[in-house]
N, C-alpha and C positions, 0 to 999 in steps of 0.2 A: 386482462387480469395481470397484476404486475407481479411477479415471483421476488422473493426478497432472501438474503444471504446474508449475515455478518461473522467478521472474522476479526480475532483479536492475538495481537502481540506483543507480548512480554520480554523486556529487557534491562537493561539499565537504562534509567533514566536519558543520558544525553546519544545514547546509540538510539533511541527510539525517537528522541527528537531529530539526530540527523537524516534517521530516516524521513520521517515528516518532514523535513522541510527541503528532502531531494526527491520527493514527488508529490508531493502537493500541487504543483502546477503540469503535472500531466491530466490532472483530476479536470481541468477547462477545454483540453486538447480537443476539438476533433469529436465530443462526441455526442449524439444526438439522443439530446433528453427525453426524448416522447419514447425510445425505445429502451433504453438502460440510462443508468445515473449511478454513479459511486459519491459518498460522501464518506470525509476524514474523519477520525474526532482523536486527540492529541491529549490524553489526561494521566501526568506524573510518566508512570515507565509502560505504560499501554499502548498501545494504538490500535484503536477502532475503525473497523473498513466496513462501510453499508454498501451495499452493493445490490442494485435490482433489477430487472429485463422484463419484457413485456410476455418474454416467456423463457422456457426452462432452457434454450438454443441458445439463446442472448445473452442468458444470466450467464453460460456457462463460459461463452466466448467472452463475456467483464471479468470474470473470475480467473480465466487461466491467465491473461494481460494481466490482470493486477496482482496474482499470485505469483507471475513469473517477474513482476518490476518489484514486489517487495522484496522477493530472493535475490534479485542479482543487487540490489539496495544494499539489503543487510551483509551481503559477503564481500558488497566494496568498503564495507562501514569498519567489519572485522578486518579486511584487508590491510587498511592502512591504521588502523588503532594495532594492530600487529607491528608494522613497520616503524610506528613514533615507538615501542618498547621495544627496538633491536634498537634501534639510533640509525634507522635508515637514514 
């Protein structure tokens, strides 16, 4: 039985696309689809994360990986969108 997860994030539009486009390719990494699969979906200032495991152990270990790459994502995103408005 596969367990299934989705989580959605809201921003401005081009923070949620750089997010999307600096992990998008983790999404092929390494992982073995018979037992978890994460898929992206990229629409306006959203981003949708499907996320499923072959059980609630799996889901959870895709879940805190992919909750812990979107956060450190989003805080380099603010990082340096911080720094171009100082005139780093």
């Amino acid at each position: 039985m596969m367990i299934r997860a989705e989580f959605a994030f809201k921003d401005e539009e081009e923070i949620v696309k750089t997010i999307y486009e600096s992990i998008k390719a983790e999404r092929a990494e390494g992982i073995d689809k018979k037992r978890s699969s994460v898929d992206l979906a990229l629409n306006g200032n959203t981003l949708s994360v499907y996320m499923s495991g072959e059980d609630i152990l799996r889901l959870r270990a895709v879940a805190n990986t992919w909750l812990r790459l979107l956060k450190i994502a989003d805080e380099m995103v603010h990082v340096v969108k911080g720094c171009d408005t100082h005139g780093f």
